[in-house]
C-alpha positions as CSV (number, residue, x, y, z in Angstrom):
1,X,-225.5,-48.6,-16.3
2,X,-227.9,-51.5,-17.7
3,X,-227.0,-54.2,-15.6
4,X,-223.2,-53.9,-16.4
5,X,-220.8,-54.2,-13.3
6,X,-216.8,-53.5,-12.6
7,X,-215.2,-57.0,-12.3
8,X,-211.6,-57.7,-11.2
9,X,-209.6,-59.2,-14.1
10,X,-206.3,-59.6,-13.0
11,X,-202.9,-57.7,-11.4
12,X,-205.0,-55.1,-9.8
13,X,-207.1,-54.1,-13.2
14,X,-211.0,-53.5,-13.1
15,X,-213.0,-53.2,-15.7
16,X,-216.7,-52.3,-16.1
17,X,-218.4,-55.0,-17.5
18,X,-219.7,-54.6,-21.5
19,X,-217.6,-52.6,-23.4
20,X,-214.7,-52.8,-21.5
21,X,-214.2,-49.1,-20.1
22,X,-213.6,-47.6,-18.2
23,X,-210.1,-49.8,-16.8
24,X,-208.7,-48.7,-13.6
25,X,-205.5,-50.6,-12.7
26,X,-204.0,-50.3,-9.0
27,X,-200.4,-50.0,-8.1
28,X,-199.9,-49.3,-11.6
29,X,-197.5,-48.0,-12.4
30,X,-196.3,-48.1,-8.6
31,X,-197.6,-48.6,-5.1
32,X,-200.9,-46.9,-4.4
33,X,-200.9,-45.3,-7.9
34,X,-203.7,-45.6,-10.8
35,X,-203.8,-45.7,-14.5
36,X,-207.2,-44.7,-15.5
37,X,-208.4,-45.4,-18.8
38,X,-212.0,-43.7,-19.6
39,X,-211.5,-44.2,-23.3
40,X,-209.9,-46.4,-25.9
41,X,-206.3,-44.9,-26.8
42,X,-206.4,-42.5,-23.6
43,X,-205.3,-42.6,-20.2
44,X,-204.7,-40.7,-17.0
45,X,-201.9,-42.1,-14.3
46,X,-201.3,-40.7,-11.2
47,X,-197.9,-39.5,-10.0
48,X,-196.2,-40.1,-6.9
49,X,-196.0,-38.6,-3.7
50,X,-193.2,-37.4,-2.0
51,X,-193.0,-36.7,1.9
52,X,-190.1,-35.3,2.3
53,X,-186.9,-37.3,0.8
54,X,-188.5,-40.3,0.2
55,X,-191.1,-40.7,-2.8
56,X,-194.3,-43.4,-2.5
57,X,-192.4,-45.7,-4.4
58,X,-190.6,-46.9,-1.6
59,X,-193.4,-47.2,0.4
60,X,-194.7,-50.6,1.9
61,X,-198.5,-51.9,1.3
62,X,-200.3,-52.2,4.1
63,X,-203.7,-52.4,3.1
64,X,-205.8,-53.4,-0.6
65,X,-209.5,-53.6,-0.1
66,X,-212.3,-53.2,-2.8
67,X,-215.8,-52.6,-2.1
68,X,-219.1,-52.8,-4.3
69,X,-221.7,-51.1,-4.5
70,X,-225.0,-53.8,-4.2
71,X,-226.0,-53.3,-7.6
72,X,-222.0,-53.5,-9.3
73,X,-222.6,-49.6,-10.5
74,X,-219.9,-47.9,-8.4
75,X,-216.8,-49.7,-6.9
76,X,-214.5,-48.1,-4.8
77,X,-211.0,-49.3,-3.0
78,X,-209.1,-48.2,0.2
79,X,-205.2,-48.0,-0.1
80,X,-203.0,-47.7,2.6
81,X,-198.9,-47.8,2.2
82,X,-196.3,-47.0,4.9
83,X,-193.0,-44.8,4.1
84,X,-190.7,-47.0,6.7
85,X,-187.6,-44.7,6.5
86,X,-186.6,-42.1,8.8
87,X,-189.5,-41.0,10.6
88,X,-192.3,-43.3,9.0
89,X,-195.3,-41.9,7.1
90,X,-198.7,-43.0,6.2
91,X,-200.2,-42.5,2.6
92,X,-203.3,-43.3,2.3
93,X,-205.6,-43.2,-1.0
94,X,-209.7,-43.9,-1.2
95,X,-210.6,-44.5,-4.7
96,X,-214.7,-44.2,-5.5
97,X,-215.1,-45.0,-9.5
98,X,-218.5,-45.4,-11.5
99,X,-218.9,-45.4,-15.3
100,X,-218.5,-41.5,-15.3
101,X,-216.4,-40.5,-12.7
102,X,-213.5,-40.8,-10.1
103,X,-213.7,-39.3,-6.7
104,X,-210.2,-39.6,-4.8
105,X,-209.3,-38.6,-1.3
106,X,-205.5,-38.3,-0.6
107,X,-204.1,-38.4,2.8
108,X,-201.1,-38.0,4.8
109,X,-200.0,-39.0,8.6
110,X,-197.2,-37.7,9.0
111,X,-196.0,-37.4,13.0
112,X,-194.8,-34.4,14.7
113,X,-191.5,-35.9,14.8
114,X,-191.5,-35.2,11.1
115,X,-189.9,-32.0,9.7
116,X,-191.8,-30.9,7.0
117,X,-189.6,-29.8,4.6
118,X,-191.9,-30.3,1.4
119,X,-194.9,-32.2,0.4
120,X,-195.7,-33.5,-2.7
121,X,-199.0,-34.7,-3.3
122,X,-198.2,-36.1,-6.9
123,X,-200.1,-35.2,-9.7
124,X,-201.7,-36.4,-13.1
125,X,-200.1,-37.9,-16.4
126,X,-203.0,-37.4,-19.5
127,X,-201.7,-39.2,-22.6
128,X,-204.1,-39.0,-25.4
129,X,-205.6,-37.1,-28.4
130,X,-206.0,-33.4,-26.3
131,X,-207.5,-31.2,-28.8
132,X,-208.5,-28.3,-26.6
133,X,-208.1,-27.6,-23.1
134,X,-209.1,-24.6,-20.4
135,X,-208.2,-23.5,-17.2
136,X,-210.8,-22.5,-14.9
137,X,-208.5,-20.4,-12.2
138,X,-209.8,-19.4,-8.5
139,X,-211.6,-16.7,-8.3
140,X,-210.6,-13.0,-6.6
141,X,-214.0,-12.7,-4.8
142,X,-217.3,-15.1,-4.1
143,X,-219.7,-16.1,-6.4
144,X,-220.7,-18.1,-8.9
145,X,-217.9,-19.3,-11.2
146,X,-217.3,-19.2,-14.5
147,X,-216.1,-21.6,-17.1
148,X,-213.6,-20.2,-19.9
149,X,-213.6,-21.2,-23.4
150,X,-211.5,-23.8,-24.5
151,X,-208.2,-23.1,-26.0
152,X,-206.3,-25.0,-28.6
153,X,-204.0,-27.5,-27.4
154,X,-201.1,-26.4,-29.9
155,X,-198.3,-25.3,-27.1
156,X,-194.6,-26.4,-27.4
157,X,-193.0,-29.1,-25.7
158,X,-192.1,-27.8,-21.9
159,X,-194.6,-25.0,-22.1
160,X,-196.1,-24.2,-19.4
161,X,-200.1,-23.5,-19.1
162,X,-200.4,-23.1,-15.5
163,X,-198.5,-22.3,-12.7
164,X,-199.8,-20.4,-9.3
165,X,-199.6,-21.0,-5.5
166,X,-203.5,-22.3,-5.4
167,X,-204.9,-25.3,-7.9
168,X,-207.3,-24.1,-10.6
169,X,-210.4,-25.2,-9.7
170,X,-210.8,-27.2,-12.7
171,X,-209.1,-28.7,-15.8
172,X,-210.7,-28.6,-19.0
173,X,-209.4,-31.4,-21.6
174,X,-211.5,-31.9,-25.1
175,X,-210.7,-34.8,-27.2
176,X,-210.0,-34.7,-31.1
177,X,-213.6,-36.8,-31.4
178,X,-215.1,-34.3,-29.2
179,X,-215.1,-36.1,-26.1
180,X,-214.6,-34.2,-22.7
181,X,-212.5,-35.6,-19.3
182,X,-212.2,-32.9,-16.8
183,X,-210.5,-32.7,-13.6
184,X,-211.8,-30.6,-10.3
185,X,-209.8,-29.6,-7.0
186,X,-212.9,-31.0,-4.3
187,X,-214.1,-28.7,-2.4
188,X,-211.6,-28.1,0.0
189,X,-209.6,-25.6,-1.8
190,X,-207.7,-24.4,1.9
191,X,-206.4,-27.7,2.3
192,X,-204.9,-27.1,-1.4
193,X,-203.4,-24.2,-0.5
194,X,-202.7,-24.5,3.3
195,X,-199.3,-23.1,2.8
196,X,-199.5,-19.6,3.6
197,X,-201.6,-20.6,6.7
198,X,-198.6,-23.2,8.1
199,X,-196.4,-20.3,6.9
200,X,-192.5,-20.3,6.3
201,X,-193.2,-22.3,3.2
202,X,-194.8,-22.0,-0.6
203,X,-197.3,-23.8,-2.5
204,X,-196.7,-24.6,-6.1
205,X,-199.3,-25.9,-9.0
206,X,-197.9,-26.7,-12.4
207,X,-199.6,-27.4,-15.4
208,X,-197.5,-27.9,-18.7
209,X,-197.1,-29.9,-22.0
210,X,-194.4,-33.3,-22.3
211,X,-194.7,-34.0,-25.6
212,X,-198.0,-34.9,-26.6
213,X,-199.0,-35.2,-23.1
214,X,-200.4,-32.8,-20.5
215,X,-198.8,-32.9,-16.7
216,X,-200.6,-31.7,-13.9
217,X,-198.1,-31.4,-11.0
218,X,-199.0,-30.6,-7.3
219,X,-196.3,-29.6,-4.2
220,X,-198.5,-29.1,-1.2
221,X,-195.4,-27.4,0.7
222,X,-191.9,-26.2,-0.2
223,X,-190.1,-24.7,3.1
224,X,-188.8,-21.2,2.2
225,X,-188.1,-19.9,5.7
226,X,-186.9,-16.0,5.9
227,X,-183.7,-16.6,7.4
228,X,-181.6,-20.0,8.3
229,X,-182.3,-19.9,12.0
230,X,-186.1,-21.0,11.7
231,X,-187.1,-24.6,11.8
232,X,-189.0,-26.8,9.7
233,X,-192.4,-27.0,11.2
234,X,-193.5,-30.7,12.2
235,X,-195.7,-32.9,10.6
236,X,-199.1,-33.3,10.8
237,X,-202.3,-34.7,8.8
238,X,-203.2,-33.8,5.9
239,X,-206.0,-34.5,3.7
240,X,-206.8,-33.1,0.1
241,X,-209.6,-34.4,-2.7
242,X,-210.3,-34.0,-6.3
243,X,-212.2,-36.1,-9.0
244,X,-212.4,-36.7,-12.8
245,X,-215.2,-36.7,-14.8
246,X,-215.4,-38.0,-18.4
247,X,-217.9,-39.0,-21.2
248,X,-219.8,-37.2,-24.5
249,X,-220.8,-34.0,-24.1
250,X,-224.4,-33.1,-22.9
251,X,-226.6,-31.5,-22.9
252,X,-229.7,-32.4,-20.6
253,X,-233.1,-30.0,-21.9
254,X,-235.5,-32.6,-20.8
255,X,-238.3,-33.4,-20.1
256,X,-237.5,-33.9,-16.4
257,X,-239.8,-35.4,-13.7
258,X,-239.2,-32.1,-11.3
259,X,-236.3,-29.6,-11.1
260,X,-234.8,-28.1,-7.8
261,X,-233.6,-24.9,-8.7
262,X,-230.7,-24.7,-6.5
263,X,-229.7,-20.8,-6.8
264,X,-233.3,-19.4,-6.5
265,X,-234.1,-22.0,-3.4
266,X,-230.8,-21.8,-1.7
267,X,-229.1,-18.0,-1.0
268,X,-225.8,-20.3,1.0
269,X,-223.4,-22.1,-1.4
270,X,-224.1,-26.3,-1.2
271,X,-221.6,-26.8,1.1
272,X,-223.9,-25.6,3.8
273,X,-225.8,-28.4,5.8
274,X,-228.8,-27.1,5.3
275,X,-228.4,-26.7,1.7
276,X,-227.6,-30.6,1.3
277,X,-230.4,-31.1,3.3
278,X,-233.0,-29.7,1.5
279,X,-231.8,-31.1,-1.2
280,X,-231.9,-34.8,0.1
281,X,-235.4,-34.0,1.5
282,X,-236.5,-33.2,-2.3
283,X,-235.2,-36.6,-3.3
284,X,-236.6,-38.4,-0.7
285,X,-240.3,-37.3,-1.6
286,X,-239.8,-38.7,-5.4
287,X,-238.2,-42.2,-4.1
288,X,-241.9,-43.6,-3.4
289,X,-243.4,-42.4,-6.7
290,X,-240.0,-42.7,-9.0
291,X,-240.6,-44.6,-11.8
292,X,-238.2,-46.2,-15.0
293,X,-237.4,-43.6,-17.2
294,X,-237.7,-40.9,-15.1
295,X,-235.1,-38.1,-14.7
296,X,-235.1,-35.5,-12.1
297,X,-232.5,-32.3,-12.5
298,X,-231.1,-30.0,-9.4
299,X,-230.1,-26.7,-11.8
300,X,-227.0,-25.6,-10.8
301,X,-226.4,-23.0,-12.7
302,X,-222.3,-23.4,-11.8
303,X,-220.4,-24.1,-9.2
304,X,-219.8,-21.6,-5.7
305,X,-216.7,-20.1,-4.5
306,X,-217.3,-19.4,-1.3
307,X,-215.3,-18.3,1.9
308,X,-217.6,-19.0,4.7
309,X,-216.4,-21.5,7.2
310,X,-219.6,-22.0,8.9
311,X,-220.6,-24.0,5.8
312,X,-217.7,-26.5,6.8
313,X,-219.3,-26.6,10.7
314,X,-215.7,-24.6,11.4
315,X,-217.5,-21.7,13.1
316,X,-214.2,-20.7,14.3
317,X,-212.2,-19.9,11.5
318,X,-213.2,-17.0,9.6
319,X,-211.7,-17.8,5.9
320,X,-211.9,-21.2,4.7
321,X,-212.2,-20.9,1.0
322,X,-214.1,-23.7,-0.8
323,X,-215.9,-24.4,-3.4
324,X,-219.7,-26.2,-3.8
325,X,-219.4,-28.2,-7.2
326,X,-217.5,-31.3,-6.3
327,X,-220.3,-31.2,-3.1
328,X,-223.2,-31.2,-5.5
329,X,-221.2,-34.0,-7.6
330,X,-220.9,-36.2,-4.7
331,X,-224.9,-35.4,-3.7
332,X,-225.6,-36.0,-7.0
333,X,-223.7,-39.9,-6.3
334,X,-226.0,-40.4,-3.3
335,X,-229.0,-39.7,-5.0
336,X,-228.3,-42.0,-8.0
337,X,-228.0,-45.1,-5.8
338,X,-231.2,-44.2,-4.3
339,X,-232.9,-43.4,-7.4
340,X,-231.3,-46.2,-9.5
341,X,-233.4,-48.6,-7.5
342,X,-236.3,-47.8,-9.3
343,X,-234.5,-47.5,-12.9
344,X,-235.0,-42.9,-12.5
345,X,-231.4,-40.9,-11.8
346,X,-230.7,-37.4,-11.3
347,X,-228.7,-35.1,-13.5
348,X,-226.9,-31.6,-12.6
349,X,-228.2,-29.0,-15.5
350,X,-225.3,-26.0,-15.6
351,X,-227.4,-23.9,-18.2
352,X,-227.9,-20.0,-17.3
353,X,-225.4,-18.1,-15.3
354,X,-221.6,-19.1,-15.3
């Protein structure tokens, strides 16, 4: 980061300090929505949710608060906004942003007086230079996943790249200067695709081309039920997560102060706690002897799919399906602003397998 720190300038924008990017502007271009830019000349905004009939739009602030990080390297901001029509609902956005990345957890109170007709959780606008893109699409069994080659963004206006009743678990996007922003589902894929469980209802993911941009659409819940007698089921919380990365690609070969190969020391998928702790342990025996300069890798390999939901301490469910990657990401976060203390970081190395 080199000393550079996010600084408010104004209407809701932050900055990072130095060259400018990346900006993050709040309630742009409504309440409790984001335009992102991670590069000059590109730009990713959020879309709005909508409970039911009414869309965030309408929706009242309750709460704005930013917090920093003690060294100005990450900033992150709690949003809260209430729906005050019919019966009220609560939207709720926590925004974590560093020079790199954007980690976002989405949630919604809505009461059991609420008949929850449909849910949508919004979505993502990218406007920019997209030169490639690829899909990287759930998996039919566990394992290690794999990351497709990119494809040429050259579609037609309204065409459609994606559409299925679970999210990818990623979104590819290459630059025409080579540059790479990617988007990832966190790790709780069920919540994604809790429709099937709630039942009476479908889940829908969209990804298509507007003009020169690329629309990533999301509806949580659409109620289908199988005949006209059955009623909407009520409202409850829900929560769902995702991130963006972006920057030039990388590759990190070395020289590293000490790997942790994660798939030869771990047989359970990072989710586990044990996993995360054994990694935190490795981390904490470096901290004392960490030095300027140095760089300590965790070798991934790629990211889990995984169905066990005793790595989400939910014993009692037998199918929770998840995936590890966004978990090593926000590990990876942790360790950073321990290690950034005495000028070393940690990287996530994806060579080999996947």
């Amino acid at each position: 980061m080199n000393g550079r720190q996010f600084e408010a300038t104004g209407d809701g924008l932050w900055r990072l300090g130095g060259d400018g990017s990346p900006g993050f502007e709040l309630d742009k271009p409504a309440s409790g929505l984001f335009t992102l830019t991670p590069f000059d000349g590109f730009t990713v905004t959020s879309l709005e949710a909508v409970p039911g009939e009414y869309p965030e739009s309408m929706a009242l602030s309750v709460l704005r608060r930013p917090h920093h990080a003690d060294d100005g390297a990450e900033v992150s901001f709690d949003c809260e906004s209430r729906i005050p029509f019919g019966v009220p609902v609560m939207i709720a956005h926590r925004y974590k942003l560093d020079a790199t990345s954007l980690a976002v957890q989405t949630s919604f109170e809505m009461p059991h007086a609420f008949e929850l007709r449909s849910l949508t959780a919004g979505g993502l606008r990218f406007h920019g230079d997209v030169a490639a893109f690829s899909i990287v699409k759930l998996p039919g069994a566990e394992g290690v996943v794999k990351e497709p080659a990119m494809k040429a963004f050259d579609c037609a206006d309204g065409a459609e790249l994606y559409r299925g009743a679970t999210p990818p678990l990623a979104l590819n996007l290459r630059l025409a200067d080579g540059r790479t922003v990617r988007f990832e589902t966190g790790k709780d894929v069920w919540r994604w695709a809790n429709a099937a469980r709630i039942g009476d209802g479908t889940s829908t993911f969209i990804i298509r081309r507007e003009g020169a941009d690329l629309v990533y659409t999301w509806s949580l819940y659409a109620f289908a039920p199988a005949d006209a007698e059955t009623p909407p089921p009520p409202g409850r919380n829900w929560n769902i997560t995702w991130s963006l990365q972006w920057g030039e690609p990388e590759t990190n070969d070395g020289p590293f102060a000490d790997v942790f190969d994660l798939r030869a020391e771990c047989t359970d998928c990072a989710c586990a706690q044990g996993v995360e702790n054994a990694l935190k342990k490795w981390v904490r025996t470096h901290l004392a002897s960490a030095s300027g300069g140095d760089v300590f890798a965790v070798s991934v390999g790629g990211g889990r799919f995984c169905r066990r939901a005793g790595h989400l301490d939910r014993g009692r469910k037998k199918d929770l399906p998840h995936w590890d990657l966004p978990a090593l990401r926000e590990f990876s976060r942790w360790a950073n602003r321990q290690l950034r203390k005495s000028g070393a970081k940690l990287v996530l190395t994806f060579g080999g397998e996947g």
